[in-house]
Backbone and ligand atoms as CSV (ligand in chain L), in Angstrom:
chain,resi,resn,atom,element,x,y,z
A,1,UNK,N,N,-4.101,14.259,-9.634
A,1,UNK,CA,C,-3.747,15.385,-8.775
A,1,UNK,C,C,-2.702,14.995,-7.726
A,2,UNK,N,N,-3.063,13.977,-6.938
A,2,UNK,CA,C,-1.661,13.275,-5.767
A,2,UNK,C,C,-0.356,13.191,-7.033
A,3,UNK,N,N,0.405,13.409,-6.076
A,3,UNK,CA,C,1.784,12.804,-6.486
A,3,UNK,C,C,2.263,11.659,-5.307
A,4,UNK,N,N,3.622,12.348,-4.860
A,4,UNK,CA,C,4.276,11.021,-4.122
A,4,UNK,C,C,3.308,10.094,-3.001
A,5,UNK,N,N,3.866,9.163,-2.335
A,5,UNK,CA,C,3.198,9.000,-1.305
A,5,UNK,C,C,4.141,9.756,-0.385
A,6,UNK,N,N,3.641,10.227,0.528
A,6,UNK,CA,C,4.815,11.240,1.320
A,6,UNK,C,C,4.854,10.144,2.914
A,7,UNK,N,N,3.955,9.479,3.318
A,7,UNK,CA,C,4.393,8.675,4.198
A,7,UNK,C,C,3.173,7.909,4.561
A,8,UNK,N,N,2.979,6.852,5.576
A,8,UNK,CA,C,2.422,5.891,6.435
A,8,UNK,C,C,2.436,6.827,7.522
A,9,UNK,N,N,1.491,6.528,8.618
A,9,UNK,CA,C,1.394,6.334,9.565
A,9,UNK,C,C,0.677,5.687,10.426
A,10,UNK,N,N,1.617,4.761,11.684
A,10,UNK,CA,C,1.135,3.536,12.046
A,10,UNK,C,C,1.232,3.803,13.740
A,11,UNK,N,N,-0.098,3.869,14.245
A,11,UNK,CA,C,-0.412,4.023,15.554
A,11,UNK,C,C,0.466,2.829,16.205
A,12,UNK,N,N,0.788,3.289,17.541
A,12,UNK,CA,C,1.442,2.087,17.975
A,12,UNK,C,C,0.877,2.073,19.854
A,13,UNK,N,N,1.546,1.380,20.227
A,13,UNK,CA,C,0.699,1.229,21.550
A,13,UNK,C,C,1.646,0.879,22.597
A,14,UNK,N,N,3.036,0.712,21.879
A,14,UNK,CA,C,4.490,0.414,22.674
A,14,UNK,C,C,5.842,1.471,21.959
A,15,UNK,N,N,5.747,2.337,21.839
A,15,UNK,CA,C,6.667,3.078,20.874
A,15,UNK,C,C,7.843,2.223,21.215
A,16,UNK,N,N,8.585,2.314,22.440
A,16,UNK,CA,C,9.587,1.043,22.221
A,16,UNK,C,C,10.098,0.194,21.548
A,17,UNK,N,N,8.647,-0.942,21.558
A,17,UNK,CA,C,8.637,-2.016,20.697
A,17,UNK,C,C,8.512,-2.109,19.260
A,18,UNK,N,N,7.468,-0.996,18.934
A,18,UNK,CA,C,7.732,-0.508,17.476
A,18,UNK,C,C,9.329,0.155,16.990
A,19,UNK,N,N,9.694,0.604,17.488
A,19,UNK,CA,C,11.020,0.971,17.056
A,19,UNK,C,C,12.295,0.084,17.123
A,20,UNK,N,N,11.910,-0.756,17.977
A,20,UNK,CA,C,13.364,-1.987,18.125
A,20,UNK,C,C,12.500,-2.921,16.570
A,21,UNK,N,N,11.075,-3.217,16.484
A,21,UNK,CA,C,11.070,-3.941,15.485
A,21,UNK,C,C,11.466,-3.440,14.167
A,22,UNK,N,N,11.017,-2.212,14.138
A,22,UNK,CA,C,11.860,-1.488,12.608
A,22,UNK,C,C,13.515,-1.011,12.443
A,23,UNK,N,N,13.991,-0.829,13.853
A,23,UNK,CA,C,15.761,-0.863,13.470
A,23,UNK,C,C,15.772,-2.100,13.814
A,24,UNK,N,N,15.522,-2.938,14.463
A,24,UNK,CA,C,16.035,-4.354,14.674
A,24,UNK,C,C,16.054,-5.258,13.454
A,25,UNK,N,N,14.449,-5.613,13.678
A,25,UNK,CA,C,14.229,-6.797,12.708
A,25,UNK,C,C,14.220,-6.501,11.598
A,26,UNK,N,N,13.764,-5.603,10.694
A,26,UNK,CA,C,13.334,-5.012,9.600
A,26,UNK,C,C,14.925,-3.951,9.261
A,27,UNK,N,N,15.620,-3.623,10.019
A,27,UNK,CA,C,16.826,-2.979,9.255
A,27,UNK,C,C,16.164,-1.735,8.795
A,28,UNK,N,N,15.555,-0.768,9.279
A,28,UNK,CA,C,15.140,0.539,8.844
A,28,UNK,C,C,16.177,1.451,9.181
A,29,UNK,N,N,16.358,2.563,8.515
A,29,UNK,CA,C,16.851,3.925,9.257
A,29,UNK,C,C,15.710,4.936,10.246
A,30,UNK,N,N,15.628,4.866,11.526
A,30,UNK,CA,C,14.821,5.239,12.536
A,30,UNK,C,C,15.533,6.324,13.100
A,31,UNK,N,N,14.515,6.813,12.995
A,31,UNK,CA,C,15.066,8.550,13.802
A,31,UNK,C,C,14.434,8.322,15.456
A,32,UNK,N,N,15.014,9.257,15.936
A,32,UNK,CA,C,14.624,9.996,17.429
A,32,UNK,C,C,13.384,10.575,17.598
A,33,UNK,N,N,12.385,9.631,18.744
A,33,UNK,CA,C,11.213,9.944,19.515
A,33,UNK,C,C,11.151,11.595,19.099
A,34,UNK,N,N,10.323,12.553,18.797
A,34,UNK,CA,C,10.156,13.785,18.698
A,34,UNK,C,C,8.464,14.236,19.239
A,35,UNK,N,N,8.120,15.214,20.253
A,35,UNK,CA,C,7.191,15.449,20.868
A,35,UNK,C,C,6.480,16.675,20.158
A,36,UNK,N,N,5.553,16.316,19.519
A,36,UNK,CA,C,4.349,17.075,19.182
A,36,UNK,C,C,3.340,17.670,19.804
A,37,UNK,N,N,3.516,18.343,20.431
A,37,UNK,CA,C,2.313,18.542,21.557
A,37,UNK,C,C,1.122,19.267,21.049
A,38,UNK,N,N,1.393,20.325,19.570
A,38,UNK,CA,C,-0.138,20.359,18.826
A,38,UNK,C,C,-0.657,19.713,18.339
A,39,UNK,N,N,0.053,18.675,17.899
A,39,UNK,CA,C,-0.386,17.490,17.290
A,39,UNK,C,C,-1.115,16.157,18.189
A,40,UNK,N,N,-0.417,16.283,19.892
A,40,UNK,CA,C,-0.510,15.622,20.798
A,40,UNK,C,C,0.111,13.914,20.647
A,41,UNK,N,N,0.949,13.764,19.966
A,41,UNK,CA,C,1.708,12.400,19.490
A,41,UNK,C,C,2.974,12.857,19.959
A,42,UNK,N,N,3.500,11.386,19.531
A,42,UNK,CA,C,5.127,11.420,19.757
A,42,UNK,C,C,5.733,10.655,18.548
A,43,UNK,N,N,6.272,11.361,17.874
A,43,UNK,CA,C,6.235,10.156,16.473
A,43,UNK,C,C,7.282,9.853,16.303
A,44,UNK,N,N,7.873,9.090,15.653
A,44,UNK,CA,C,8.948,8.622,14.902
A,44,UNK,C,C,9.171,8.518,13.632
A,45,UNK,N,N,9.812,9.196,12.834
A,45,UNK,CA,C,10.219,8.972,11.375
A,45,UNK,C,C,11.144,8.174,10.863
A,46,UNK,N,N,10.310,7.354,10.546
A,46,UNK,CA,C,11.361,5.907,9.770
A,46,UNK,C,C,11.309,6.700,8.614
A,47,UNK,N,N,13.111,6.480,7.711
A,47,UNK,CA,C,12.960,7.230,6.355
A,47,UNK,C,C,13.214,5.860,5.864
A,48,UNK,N,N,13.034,5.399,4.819
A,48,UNK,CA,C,13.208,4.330,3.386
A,48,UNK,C,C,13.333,4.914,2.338
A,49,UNK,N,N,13.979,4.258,1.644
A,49,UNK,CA,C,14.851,4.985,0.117
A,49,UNK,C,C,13.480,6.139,-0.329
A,50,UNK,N,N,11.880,5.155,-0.627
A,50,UNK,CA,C,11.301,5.970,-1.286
A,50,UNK,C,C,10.334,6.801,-1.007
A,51,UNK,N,N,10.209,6.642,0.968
A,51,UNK,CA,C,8.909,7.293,1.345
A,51,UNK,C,C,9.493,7.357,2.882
A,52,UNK,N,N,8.665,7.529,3.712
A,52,UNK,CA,C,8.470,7.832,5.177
A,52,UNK,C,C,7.110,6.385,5.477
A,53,UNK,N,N,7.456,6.218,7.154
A,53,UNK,CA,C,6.904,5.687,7.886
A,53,UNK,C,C,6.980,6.207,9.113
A,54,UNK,N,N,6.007,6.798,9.687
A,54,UNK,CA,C,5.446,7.491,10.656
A,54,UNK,C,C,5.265,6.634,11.965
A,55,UNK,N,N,5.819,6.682,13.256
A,55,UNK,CA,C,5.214,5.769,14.372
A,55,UNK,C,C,4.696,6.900,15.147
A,56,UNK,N,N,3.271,6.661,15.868
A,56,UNK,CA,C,2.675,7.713,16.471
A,56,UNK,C,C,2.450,7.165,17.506
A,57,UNK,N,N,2.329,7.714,18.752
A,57,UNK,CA,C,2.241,7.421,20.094
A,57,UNK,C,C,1.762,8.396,21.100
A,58,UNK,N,N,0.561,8.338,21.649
A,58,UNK,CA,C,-0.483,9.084,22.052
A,58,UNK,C,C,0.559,10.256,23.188
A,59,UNK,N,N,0.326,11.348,23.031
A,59,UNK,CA,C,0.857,12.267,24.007
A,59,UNK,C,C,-0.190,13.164,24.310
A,60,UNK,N,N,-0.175,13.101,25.994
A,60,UNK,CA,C,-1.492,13.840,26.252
A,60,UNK,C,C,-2.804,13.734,26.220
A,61,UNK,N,N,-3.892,13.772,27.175
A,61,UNK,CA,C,-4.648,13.362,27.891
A,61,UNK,C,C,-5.681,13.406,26.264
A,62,UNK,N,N,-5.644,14.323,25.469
A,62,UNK,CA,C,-6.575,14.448,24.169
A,62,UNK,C,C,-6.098,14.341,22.979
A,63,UNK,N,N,-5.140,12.924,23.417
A,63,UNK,CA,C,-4.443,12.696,21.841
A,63,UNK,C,C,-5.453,11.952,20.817
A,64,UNK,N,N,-5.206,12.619,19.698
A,64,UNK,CA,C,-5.979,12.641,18.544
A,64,UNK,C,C,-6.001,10.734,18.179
A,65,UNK,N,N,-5.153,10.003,18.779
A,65,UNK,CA,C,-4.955,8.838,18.260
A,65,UNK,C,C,-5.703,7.226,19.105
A,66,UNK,N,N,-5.773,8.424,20.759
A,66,UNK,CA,C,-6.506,7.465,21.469
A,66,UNK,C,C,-6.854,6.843,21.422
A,67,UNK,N,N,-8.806,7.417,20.621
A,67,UNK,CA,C,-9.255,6.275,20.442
A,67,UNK,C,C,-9.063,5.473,19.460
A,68,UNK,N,N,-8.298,5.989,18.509
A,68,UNK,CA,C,-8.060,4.623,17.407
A,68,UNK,C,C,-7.055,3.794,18.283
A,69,UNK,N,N,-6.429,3.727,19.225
A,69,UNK,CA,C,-5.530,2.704,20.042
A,69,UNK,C,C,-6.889,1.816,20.906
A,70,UNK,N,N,-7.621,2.257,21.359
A,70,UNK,CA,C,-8.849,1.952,21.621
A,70,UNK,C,C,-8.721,0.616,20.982
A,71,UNK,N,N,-9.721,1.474,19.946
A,71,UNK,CA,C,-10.581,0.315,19.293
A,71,UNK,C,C,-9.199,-0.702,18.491
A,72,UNK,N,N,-8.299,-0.465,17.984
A,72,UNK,CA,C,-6.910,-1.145,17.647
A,72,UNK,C,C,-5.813,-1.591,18.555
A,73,UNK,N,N,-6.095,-2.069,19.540
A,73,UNK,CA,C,-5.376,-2.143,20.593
A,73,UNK,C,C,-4.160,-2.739,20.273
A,74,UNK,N,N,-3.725,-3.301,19.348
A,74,UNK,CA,C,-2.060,-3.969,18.458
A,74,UNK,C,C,-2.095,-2.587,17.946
A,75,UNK,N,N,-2.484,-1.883,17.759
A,75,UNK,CA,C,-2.146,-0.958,16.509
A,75,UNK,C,C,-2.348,-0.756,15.434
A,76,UNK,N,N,-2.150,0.220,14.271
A,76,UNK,CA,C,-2.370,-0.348,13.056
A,76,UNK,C,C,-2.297,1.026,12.285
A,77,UNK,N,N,-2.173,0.470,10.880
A,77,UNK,CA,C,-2.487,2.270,9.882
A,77,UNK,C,C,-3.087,3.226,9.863
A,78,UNK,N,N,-2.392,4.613,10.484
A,78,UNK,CA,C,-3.627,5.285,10.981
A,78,UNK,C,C,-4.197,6.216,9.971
A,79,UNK,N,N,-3.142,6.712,9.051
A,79,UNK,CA,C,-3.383,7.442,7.990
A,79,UNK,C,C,-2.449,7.110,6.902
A,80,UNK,N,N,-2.700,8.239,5.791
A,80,UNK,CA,C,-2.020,7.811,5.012
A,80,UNK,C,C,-1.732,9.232,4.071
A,81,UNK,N,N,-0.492,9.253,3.901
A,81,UNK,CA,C,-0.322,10.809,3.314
A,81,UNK,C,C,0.356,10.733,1.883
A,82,UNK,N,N,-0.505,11.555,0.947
A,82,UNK,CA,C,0.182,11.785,-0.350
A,82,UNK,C,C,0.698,13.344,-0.646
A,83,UNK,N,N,1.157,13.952,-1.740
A,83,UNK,CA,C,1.979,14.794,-1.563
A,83,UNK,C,C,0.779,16.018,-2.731
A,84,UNK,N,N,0.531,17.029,-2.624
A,84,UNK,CA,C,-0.348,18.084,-3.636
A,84,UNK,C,C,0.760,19.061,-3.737
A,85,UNK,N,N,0.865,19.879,-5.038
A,85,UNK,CA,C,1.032,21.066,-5.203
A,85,UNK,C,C,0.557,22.100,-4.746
A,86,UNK,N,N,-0.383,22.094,-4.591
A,86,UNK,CA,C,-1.554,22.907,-3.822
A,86,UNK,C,C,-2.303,22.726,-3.001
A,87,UNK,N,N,-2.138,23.149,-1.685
A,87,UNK,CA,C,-3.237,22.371,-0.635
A,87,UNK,C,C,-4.800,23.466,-0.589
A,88,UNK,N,N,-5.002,24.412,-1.390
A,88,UNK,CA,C,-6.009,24.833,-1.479
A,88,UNK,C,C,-6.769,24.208,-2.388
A,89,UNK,N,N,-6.265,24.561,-3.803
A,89,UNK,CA,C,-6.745,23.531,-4.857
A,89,UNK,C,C,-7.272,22.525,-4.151
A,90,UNK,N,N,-6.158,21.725,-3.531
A,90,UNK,CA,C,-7.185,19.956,-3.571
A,90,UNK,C,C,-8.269,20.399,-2.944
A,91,UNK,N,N,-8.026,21.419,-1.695
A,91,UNK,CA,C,-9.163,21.346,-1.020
A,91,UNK,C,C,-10.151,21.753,-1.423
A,92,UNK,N,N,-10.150,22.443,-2.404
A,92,UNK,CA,C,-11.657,23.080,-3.284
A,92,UNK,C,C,-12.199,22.008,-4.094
A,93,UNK,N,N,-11.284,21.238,-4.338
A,93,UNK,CA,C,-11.154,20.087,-5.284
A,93,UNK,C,C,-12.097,19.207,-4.853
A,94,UNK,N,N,-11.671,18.769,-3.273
A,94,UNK,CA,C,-11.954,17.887,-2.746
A,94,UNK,C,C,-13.479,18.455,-2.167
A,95,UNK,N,N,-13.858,19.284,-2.080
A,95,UNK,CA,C,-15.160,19.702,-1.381
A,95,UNK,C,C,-16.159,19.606,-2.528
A,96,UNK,N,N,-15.779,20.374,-3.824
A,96,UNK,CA,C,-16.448,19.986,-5.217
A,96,UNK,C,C,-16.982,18.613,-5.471
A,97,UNK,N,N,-15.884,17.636,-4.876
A,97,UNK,CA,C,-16.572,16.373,-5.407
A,97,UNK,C,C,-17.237,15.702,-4.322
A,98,UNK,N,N,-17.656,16.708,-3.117
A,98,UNK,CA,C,-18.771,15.788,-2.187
A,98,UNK,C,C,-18.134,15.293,-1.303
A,99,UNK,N,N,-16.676,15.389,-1.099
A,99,UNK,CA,C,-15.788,14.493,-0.736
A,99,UNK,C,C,-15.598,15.424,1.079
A,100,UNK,N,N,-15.597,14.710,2.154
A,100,UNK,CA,C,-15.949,15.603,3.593
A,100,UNK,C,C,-14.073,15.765,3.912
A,101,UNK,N,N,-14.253,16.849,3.802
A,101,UNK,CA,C,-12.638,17.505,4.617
A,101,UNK,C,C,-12.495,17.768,5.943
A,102,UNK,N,N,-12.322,17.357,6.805
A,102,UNK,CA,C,-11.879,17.539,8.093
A,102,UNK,C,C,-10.911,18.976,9.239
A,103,UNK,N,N,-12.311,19.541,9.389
A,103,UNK,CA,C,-11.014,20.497,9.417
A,103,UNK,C,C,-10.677,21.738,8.261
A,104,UNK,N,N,-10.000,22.617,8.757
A,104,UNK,CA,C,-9.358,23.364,7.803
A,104,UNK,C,C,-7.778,22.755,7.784
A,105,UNK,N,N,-7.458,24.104,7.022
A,105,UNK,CA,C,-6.156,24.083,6.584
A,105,UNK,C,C,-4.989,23.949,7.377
A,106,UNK,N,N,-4.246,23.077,8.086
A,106,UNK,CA,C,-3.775,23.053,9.768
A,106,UNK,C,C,-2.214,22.836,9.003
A,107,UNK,N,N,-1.077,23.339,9.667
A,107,UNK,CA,C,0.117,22.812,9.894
A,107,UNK,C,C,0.737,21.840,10.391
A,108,UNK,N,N,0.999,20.483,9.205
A,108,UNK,CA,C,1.489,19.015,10.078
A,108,UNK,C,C,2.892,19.079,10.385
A,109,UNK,N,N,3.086,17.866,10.665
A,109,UNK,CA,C,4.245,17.163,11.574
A,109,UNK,C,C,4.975,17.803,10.594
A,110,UNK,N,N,5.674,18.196,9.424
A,110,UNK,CA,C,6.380,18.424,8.634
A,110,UNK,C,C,6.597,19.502,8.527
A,111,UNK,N,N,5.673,20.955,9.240
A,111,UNK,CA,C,5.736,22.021,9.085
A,111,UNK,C,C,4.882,22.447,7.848
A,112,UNK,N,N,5.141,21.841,7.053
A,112,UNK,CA,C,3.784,22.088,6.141
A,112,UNK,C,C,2.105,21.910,5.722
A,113,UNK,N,N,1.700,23.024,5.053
A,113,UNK,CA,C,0.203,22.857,4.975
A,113,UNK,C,C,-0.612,21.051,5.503
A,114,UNK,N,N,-1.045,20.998,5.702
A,114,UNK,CA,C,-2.171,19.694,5.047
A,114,UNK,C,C,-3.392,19.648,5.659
A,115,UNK,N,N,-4.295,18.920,5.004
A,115,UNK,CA,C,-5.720,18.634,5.288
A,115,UNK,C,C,-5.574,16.978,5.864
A,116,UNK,N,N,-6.898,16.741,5.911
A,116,UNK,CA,C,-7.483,15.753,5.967
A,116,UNK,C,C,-8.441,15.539,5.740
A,117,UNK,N,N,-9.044,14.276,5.216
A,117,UNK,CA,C,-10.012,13.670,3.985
A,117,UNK,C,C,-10.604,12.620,4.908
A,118,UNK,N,N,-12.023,12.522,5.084
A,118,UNK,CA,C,-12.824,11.802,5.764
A,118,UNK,C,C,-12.763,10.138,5.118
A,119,UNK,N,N,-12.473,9.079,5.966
A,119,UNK,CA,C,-11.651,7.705,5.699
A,119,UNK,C,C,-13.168,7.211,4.920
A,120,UNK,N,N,-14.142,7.457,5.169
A,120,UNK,CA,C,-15.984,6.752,4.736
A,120,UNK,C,C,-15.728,7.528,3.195
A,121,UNK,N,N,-14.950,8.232,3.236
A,121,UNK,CA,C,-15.391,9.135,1.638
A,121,UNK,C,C,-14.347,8.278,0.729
A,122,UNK,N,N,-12.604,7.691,1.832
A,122,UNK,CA,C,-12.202,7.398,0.688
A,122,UNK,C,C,-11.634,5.905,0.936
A,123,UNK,N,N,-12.330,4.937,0.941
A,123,UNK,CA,C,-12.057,3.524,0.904
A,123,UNK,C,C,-11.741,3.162,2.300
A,124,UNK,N,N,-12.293,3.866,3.435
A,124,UNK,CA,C,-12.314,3.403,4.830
A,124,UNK,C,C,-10.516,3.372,5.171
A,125,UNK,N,N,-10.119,4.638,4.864
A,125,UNK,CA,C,-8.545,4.760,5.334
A,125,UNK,C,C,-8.408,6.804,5.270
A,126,UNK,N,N,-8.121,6.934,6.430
A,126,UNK,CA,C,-8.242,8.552,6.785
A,126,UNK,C,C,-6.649,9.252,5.663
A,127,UNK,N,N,-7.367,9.994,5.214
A,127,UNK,CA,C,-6.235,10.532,3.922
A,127,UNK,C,C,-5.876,11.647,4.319
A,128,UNK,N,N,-4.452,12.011,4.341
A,128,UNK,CA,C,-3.828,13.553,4.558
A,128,UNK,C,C,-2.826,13.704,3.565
A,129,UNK,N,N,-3.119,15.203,2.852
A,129,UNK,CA,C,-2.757,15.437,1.418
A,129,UNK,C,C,-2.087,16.979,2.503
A,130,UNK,N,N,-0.336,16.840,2.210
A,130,UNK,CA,C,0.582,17.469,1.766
A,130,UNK,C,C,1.206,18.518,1.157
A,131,UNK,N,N,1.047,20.055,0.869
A,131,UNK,CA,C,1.789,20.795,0.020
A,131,UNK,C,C,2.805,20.366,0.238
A,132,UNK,N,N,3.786,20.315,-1.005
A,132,UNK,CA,C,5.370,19.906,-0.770
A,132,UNK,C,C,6.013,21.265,-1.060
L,1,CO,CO,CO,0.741,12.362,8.645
């Protein structure tokens, strides 16, 4: 049912420093800080030939990422997004097989549909599935 991987995303705890290490050291194409405020992040879209890399950076007193900076205080993978044809499907899909969805049907960083998939259901890594 997934197709692409549509991106990473990697909590950070210095947006700064994350971004000089991916245009610096690493030679990425890095876009411009952009403020999410439903989302409550500040992210950054690294593009690479075949996917996205996401830098997220807590905005606002009830950012969704807090406490994973918390307990990850370097940082680290916060999610992980693949791409559906259908974001209802999966989600019927995904409820059929026992599998805990988070949430309804919400509008991401991309403007488009996506869910989210409880990280205990799928190999201890929080999953967000995409209409493209
Ligand atoms: Co995402």
């Amino acid at each position: 049912m997934i197709g692409n991987l549509n991106h990473v995303a990697i909590a950070v705890p210095d947006l700064e420093a994350a971004v000089a290490t991916y245009r610096d050291t690493l030679g990425a194409n890095v876009g411009a800080p952009q403020d999410e405020p439903d989302h409550g992040v500040t992210v950054v879209f690294i593009t690479l030939p075949n996917t996205k890399v996401e830098l997220l950076y807590p905005l606002g007193e009830n950012s969704p990422i807090k406490s994973f900076l918390e307990k990850n205080p370097s940082g680290g993978i916060h999610h992980i997004c693949y791409e559906v044809e259908d974001i209802e499907a999966a989600r019927d899909k995904m409820l059929a097989s026992g599998a805990r969805v988070l949430g309804d049907i919400k509008t991401g960083a991309h403007g488009k549909p996506v869910i989210f998939l409880h990280p205990k259901d799928f190999t201890g890594t929080l999953v967000e599935l995409e209409q493209i």
